[in-house]
HTML snippet that shows the backbone in 3Dmol.js (N, CA, C, O; Angstrom):
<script src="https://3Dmol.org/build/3Dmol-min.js"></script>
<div id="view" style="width:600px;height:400px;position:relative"></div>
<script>
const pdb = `
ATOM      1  N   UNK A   1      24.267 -44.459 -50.904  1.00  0.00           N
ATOM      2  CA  UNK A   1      23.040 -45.082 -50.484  1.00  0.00           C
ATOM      3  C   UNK A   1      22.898 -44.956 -48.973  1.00  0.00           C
ATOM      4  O   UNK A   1      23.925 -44.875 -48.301  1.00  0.00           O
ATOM      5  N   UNK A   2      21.674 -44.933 -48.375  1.00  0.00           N
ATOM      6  CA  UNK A   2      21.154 -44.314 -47.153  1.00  0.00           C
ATOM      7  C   UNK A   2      20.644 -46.095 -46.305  1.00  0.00           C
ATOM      8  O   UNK A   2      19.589 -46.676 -46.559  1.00  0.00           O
ATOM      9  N   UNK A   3      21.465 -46.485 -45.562  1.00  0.00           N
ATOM     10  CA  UNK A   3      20.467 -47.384 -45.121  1.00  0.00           C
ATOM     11  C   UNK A   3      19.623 -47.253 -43.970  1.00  0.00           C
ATOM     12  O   UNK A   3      20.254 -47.110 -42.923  1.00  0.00           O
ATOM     13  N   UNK A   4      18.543 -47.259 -43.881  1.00  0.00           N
ATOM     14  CA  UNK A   4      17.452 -46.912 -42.439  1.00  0.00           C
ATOM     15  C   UNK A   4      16.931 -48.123 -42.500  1.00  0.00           C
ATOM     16  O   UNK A   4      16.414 -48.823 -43.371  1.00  0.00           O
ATOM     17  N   UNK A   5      17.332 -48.264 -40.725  1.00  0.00           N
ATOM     18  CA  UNK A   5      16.373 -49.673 -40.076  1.00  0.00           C
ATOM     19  C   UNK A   5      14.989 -49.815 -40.235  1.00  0.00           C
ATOM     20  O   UNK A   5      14.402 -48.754 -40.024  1.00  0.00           O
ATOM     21  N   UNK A   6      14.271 -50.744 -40.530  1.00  0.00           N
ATOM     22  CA  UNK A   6      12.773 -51.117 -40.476  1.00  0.00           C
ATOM     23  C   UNK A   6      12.331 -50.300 -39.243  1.00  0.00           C
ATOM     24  O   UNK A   6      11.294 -49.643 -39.320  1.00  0.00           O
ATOM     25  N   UNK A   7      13.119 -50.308 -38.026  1.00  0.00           N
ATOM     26  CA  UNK A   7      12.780 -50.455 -36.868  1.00  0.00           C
ATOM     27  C   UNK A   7      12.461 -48.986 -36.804  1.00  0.00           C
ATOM     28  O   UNK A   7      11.257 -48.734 -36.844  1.00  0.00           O
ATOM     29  N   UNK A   8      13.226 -48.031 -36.719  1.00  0.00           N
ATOM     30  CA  UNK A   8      13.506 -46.263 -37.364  1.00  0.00           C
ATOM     31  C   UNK A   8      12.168 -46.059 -37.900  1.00  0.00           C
ATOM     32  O   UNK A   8      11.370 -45.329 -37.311  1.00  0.00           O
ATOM     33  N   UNK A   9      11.907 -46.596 -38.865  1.00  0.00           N
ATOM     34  CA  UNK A   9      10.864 -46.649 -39.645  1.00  0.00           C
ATOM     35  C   UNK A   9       9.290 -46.743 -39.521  1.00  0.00           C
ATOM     36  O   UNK A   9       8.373 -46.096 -40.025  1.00  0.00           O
ATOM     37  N   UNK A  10       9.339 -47.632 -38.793  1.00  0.00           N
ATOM     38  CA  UNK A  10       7.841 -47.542 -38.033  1.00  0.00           C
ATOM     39  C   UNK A  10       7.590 -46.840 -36.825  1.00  0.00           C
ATOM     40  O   UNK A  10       6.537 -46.402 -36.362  1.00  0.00           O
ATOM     41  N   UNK A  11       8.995 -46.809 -36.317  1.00  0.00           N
ATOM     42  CA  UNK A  11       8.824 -46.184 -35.128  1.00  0.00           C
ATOM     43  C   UNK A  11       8.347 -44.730 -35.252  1.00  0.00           C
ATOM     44  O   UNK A  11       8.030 -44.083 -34.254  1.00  0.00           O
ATOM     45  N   UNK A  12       8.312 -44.337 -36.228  1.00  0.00           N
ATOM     46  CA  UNK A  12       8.465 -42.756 -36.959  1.00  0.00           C
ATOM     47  C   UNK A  12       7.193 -42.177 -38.295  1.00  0.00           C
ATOM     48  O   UNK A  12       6.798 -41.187 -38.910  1.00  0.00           O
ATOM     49  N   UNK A  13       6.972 -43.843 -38.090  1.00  0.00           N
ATOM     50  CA  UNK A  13       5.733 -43.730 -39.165  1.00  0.00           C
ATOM     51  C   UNK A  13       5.841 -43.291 -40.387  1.00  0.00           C
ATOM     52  O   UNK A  13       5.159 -42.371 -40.838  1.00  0.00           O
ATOM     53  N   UNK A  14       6.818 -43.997 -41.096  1.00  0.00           N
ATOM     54  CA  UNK A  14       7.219 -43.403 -42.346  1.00  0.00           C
ATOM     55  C   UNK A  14       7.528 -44.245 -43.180  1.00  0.00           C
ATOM     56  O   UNK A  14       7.905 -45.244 -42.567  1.00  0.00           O
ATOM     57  N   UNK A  15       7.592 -44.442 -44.574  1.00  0.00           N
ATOM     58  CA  UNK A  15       7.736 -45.200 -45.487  1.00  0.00           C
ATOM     59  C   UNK A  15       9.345 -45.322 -45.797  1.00  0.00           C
ATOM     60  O   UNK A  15       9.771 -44.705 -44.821  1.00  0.00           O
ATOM     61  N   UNK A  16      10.318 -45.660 -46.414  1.00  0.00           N
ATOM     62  CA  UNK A  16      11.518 -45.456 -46.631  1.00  0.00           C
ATOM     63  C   UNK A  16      11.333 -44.055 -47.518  1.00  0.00           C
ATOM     64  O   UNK A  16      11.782 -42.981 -47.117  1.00  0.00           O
ATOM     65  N   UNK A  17      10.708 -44.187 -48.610  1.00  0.00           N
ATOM     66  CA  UNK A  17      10.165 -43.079 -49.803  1.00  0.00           C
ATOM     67  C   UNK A  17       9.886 -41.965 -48.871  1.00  0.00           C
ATOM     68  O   UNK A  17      10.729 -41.085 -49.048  1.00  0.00           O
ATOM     69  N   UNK A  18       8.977 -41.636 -47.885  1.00  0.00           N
ATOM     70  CA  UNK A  18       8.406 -41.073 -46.918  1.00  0.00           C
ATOM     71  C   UNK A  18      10.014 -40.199 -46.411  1.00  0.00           C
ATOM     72  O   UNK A  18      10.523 -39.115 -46.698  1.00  0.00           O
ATOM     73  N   UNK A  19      10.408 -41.397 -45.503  1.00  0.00           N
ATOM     74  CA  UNK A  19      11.795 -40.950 -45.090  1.00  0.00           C
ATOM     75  C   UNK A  19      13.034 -39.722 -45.755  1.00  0.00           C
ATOM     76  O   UNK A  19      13.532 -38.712 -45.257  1.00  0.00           O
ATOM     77  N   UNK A  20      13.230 -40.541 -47.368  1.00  0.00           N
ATOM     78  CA  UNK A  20      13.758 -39.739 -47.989  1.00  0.00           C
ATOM     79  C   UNK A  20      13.369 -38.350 -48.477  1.00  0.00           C
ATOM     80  O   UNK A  20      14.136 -37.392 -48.575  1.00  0.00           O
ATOM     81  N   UNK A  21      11.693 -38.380 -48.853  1.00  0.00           N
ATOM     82  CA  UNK A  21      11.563 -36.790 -48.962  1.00  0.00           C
ATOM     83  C   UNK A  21      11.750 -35.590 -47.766  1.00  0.00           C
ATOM     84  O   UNK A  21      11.793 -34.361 -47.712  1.00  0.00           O
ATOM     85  N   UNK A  22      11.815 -36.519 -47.031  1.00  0.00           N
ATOM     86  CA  UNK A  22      11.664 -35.627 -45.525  1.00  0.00           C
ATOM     87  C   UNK A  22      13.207 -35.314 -45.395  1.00  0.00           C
ATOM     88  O   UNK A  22      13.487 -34.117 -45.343  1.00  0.00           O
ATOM     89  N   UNK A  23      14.095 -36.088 -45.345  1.00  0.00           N
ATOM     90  CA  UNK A  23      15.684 -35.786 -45.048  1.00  0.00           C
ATOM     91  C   UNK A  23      15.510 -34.686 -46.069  1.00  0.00           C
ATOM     92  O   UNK A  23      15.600 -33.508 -45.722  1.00  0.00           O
ATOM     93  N   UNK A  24      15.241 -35.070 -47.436  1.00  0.00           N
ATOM     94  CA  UNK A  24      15.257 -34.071 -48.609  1.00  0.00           C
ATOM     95  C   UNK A  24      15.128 -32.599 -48.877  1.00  0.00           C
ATOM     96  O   UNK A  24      15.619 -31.751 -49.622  1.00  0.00           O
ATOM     97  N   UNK A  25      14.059 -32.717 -47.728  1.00  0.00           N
ATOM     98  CA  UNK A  25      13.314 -31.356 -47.681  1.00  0.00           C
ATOM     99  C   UNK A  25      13.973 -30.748 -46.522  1.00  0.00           C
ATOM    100  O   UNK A  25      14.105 -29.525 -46.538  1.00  0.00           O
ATOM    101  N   UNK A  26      14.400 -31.404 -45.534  1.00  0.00           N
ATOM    102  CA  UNK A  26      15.591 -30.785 -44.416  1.00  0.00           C
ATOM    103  C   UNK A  26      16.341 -30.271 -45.037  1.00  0.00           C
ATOM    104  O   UNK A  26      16.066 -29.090 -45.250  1.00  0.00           O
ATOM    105  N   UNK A  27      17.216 -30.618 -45.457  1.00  0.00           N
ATOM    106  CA  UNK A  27      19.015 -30.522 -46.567  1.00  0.00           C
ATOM    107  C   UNK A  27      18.607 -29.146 -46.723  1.00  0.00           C
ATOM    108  O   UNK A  27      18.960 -28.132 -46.121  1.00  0.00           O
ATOM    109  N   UNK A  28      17.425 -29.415 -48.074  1.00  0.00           N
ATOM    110  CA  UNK A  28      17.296 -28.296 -49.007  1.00  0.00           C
ATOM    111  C   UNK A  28      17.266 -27.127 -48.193  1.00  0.00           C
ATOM    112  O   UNK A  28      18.018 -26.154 -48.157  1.00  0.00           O
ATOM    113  N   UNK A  29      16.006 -27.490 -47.395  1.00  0.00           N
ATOM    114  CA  UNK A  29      15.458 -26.180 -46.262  1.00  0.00           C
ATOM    115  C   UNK A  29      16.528 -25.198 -45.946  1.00  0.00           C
ATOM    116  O   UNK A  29      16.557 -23.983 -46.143  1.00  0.00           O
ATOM    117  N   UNK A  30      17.761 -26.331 -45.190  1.00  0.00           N
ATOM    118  CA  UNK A  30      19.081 -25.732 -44.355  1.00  0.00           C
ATOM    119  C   UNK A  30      19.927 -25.208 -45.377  1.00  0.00           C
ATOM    120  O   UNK A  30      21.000 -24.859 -44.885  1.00  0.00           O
ATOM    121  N   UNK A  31      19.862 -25.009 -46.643  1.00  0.00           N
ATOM    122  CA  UNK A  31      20.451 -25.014 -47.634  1.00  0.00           C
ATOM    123  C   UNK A  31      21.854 -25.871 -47.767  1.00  0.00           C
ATOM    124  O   UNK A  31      22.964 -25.601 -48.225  1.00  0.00           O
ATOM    125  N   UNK A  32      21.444 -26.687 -47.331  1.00  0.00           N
ATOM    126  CA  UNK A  32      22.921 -27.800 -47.206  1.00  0.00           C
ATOM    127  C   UNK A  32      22.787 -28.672 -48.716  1.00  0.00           C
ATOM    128  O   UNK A  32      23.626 -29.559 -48.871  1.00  0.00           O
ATOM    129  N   UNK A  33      22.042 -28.516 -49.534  1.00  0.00           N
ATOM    130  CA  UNK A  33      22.035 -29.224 -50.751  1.00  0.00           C
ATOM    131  C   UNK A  33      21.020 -28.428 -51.689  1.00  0.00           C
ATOM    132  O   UNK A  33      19.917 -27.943 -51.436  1.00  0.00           O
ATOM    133  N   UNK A  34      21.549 -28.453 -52.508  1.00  0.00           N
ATOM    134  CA  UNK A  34      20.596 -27.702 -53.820  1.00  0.00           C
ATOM    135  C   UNK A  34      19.594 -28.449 -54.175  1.00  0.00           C
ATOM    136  O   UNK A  34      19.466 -29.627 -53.840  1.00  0.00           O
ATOM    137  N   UNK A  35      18.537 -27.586 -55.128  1.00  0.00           N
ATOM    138  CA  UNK A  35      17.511 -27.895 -55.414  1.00  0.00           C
ATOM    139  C   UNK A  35      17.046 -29.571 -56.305  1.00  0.00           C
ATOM    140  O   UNK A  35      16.129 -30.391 -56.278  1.00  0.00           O
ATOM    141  N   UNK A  36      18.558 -29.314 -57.136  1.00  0.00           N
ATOM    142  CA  UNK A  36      18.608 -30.468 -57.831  1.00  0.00           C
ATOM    143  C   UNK A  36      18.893 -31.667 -57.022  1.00  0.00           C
ATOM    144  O   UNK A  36      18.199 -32.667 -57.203  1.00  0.00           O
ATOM    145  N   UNK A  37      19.682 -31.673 -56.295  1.00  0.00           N
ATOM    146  CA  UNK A  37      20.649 -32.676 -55.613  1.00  0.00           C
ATOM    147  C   UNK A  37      18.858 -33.217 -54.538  1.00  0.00           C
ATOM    148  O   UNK A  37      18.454 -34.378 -54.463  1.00  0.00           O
ATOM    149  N   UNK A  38      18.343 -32.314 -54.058  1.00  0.00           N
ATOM    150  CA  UNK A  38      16.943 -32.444 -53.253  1.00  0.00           C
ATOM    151  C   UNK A  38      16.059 -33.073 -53.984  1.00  0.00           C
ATOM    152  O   UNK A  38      15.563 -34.125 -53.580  1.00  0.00           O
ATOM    153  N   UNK A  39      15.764 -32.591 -55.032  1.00  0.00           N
ATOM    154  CA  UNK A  39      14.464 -33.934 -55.867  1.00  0.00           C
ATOM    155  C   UNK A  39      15.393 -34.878 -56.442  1.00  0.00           C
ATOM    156  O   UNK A  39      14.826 -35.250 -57.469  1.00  0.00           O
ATOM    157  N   UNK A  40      16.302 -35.366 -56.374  1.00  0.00           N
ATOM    158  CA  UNK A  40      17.259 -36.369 -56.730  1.00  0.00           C
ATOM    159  C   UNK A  40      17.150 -37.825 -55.408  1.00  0.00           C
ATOM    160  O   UNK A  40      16.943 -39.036 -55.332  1.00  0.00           O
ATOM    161  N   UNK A  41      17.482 -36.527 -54.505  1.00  0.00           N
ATOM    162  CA  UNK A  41      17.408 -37.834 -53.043  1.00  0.00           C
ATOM    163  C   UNK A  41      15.400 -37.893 -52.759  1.00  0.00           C
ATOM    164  O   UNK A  41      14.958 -38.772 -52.018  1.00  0.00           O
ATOM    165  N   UNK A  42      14.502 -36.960 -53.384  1.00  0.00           N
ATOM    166  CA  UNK A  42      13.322 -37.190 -53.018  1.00  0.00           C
ATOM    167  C   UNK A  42      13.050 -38.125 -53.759  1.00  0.00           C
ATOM    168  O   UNK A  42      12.140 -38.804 -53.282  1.00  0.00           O
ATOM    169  N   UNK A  43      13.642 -38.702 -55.296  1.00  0.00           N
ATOM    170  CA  UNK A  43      12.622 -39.497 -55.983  1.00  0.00           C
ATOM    171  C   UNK A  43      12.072 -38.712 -57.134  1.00  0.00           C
ATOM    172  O   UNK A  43      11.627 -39.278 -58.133  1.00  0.00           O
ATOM    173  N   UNK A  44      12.105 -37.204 -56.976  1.00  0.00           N
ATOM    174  CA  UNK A  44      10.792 -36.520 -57.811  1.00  0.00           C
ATOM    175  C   UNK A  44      11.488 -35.868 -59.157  1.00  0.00           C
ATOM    176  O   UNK A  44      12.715 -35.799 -59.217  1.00  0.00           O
ATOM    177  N   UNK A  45      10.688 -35.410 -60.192  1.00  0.00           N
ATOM    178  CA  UNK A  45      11.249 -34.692 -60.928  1.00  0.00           C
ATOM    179  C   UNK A  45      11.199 -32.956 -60.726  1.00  0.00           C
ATOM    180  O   UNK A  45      10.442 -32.691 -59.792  1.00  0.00           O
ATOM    181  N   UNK A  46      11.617 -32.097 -61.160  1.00  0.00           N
ATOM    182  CA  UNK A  46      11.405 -31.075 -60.315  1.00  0.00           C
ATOM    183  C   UNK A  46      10.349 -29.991 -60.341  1.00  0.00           C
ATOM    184  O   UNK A  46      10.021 -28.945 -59.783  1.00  0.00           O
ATOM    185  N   UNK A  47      10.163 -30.437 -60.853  1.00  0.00           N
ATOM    186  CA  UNK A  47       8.237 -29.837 -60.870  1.00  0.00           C
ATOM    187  C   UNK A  47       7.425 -30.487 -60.002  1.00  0.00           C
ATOM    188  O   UNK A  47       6.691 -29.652 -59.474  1.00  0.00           O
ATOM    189  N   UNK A  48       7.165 -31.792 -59.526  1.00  0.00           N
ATOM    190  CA  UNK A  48       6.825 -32.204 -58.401  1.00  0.00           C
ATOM    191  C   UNK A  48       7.625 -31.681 -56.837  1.00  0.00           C
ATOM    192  O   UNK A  48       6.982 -31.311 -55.854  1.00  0.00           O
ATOM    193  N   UNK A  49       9.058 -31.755 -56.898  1.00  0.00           N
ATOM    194  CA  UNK A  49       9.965 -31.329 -55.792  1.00  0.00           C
ATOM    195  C   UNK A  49       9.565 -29.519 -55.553  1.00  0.00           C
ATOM    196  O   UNK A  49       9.768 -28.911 -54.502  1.00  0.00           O
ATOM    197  N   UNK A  50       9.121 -29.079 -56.490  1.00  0.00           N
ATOM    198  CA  UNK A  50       8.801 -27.643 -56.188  1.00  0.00           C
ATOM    199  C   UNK A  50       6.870 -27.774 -55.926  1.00  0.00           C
ATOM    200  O   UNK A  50       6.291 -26.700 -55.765  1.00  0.00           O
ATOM    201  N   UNK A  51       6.336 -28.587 -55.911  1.00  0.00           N
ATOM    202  CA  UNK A  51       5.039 -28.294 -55.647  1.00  0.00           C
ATOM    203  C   UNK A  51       5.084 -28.436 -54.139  1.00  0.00           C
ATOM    204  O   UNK A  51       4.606 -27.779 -53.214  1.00  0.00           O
ATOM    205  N   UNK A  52       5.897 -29.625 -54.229  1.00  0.00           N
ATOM    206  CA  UNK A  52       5.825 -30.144 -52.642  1.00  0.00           C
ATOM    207  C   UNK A  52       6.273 -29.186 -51.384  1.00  0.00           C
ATOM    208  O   UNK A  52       5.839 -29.008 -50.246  1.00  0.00           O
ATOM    209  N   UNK A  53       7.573 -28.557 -52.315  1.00  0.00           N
ATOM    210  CA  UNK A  53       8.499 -26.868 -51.462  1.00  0.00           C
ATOM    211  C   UNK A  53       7.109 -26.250 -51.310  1.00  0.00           C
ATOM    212  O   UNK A  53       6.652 -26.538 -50.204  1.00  0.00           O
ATOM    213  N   UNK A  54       6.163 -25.393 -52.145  1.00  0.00           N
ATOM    214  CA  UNK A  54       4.773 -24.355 -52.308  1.00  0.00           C
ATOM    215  C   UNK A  54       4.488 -25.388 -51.354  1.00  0.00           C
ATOM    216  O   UNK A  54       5.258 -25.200 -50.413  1.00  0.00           O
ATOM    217  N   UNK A  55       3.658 -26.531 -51.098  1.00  0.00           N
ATOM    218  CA  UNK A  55       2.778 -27.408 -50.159  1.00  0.00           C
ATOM    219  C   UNK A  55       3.145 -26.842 -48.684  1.00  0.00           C
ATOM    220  O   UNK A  55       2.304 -26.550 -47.834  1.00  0.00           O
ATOM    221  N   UNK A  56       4.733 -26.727 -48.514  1.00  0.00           N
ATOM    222  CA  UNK A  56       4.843 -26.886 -47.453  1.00  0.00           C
ATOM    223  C   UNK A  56       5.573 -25.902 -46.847  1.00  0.00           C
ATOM    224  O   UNK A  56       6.088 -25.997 -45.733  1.00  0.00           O
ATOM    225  N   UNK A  57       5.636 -24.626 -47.834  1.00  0.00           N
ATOM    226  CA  UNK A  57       5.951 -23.413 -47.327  1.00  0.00           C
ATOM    227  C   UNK A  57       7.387 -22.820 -47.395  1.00  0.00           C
ATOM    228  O   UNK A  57       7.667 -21.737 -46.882  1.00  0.00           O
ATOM    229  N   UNK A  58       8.248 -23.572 -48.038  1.00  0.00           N
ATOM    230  CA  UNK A  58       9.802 -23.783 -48.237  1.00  0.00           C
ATOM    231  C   UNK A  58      10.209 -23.162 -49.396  1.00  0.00           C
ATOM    232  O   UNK A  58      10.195 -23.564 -50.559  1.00  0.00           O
ATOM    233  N   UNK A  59      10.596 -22.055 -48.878  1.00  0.00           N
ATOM    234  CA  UNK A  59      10.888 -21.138 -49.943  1.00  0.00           C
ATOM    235  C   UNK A  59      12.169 -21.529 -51.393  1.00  0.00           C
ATOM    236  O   UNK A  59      12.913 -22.447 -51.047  1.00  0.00           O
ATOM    237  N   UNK A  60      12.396 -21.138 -52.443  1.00  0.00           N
ATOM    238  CA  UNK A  60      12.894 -21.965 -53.212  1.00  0.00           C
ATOM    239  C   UNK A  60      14.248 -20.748 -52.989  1.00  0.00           C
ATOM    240  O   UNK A  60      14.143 -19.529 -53.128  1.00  0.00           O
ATOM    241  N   UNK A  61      15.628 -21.613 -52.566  1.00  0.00           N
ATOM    242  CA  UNK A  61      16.474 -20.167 -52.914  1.00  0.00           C
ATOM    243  C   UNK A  61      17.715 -20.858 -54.221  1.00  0.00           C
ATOM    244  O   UNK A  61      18.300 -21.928 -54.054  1.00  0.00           O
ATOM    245  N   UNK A  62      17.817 -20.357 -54.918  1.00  0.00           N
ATOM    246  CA  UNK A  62      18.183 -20.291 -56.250  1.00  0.00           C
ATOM    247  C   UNK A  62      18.726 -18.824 -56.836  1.00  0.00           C
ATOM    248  O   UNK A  62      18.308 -17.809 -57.394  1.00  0.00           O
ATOM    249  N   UNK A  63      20.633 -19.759 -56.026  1.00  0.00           N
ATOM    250  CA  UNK A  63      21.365 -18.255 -56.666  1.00  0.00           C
ATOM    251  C   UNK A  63      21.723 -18.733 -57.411  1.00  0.00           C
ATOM    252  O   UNK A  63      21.249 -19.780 -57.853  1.00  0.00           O
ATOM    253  N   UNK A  64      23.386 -17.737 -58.140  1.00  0.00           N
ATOM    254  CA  UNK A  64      24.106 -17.430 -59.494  1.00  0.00           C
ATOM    255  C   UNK A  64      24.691 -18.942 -59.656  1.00  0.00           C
ATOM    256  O   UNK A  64      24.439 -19.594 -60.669  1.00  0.00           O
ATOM    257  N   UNK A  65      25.251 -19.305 -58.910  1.00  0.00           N
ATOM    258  CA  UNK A  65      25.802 -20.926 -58.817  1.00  0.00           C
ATOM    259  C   UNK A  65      25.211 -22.192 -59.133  1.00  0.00           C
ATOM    260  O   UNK A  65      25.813 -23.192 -59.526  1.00  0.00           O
ATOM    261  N   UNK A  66      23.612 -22.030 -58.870  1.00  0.00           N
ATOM    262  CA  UNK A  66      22.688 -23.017 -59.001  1.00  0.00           C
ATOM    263  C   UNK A  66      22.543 -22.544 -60.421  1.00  0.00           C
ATOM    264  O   UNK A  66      22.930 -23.370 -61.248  1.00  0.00           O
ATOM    265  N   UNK A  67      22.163 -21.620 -60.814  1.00  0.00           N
ATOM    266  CA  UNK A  67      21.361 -20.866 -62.710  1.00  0.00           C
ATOM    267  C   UNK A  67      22.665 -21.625 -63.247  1.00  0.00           C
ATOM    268  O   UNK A  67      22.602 -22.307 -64.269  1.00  0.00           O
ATOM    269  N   UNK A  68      23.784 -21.487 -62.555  1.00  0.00           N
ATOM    270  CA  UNK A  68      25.259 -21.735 -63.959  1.00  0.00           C
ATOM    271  C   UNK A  68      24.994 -22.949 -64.013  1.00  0.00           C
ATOM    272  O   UNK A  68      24.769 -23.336 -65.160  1.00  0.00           O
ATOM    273  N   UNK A  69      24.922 -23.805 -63.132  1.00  0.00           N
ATOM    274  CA  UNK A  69      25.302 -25.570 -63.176  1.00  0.00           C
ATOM    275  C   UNK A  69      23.991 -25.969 -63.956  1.00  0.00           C
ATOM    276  O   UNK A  69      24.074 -26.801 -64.859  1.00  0.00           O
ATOM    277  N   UNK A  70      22.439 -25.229 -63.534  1.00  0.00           N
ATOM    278  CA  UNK A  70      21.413 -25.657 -64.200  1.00  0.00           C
ATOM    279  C   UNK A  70      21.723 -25.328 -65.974  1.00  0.00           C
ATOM    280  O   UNK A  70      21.550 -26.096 -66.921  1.00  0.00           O
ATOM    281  N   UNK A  71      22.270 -23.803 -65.976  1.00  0.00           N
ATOM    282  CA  UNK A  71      22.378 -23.433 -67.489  1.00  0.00           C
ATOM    283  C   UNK A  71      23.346 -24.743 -68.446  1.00  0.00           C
ATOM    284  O   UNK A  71      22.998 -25.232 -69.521  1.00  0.00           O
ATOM    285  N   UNK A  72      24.580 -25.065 -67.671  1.00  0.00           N
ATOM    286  CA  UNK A  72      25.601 -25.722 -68.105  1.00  0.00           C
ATOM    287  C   UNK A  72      25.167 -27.655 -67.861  1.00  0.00           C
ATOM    288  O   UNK A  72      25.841 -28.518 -68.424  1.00  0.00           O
ATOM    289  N   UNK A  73      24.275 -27.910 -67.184  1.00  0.00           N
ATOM    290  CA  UNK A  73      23.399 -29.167 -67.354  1.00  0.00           C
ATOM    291  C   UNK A  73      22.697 -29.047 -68.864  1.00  0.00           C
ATOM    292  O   UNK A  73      22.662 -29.885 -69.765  1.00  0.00           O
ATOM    293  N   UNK A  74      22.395 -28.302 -68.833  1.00  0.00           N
ATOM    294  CA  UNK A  74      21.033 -28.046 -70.234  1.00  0.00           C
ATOM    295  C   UNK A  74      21.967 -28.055 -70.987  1.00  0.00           C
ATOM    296  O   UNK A  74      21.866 -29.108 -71.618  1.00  0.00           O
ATOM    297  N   UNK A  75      23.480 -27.111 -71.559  1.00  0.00           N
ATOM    298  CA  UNK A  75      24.000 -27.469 -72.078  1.00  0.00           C
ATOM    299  C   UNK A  75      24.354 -28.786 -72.716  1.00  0.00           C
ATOM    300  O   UNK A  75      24.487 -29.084 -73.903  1.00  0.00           O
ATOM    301  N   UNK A  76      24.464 -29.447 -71.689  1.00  0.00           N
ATOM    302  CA  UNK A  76      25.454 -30.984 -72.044  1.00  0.00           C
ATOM    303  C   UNK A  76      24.205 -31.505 -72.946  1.00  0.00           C
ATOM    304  O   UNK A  76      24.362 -31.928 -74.091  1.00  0.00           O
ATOM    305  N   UNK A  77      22.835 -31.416 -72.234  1.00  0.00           N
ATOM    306  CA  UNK A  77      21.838 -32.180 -72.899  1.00  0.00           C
ATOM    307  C   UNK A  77      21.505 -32.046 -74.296  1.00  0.00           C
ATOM    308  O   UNK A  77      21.109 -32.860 -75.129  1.00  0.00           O
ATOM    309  N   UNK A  78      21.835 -30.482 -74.354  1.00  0.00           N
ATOM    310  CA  UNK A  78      21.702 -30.545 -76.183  1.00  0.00           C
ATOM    311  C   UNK A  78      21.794 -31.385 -76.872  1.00  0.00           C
ATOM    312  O   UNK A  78      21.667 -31.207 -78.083  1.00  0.00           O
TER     313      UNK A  78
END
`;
const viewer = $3Dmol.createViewer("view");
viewer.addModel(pdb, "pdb");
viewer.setStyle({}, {cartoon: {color: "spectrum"}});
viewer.zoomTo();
viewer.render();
</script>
């Protein structure tokens, strides 16, 4: 869990929700966190987390590592 001051917050003009998509969309950007792990800390499901990537120009990168863990997620869900 992320705690941000009220104070951070207005000062910056941002909602906490606000806050988190934005760190979210950093991470992802820098590729410091995957796609999943990114609409996870945004809140979104990932069809929203990818409209918002198209909105704002953030290209989606999705290698062999991300397809296995996504393929082997879907798995479990069977």
């Amino acid at each position: 869990m992320i705690t941000v001051s009220s104070d951070l917050l207005k000062n910056i003009h941002l909602t906490e929700k606000e806050f988190m998509v934005e760190i979210s969309l950093w991470l992802f950007s820098s590729k410091k966190i995957s796609i999943g792990m990114a609409r996870k800390l945004a809140g979104m499901d990932v069809f929203q987390f990818q409209d918002l990537l198209d909105e704002r120009g953030i290209p989606i990168h999705y290698d062999v590592e991300e397809y296995l863990t996504d393929l082997k997620n879907l798995q479990i869900l069977k």
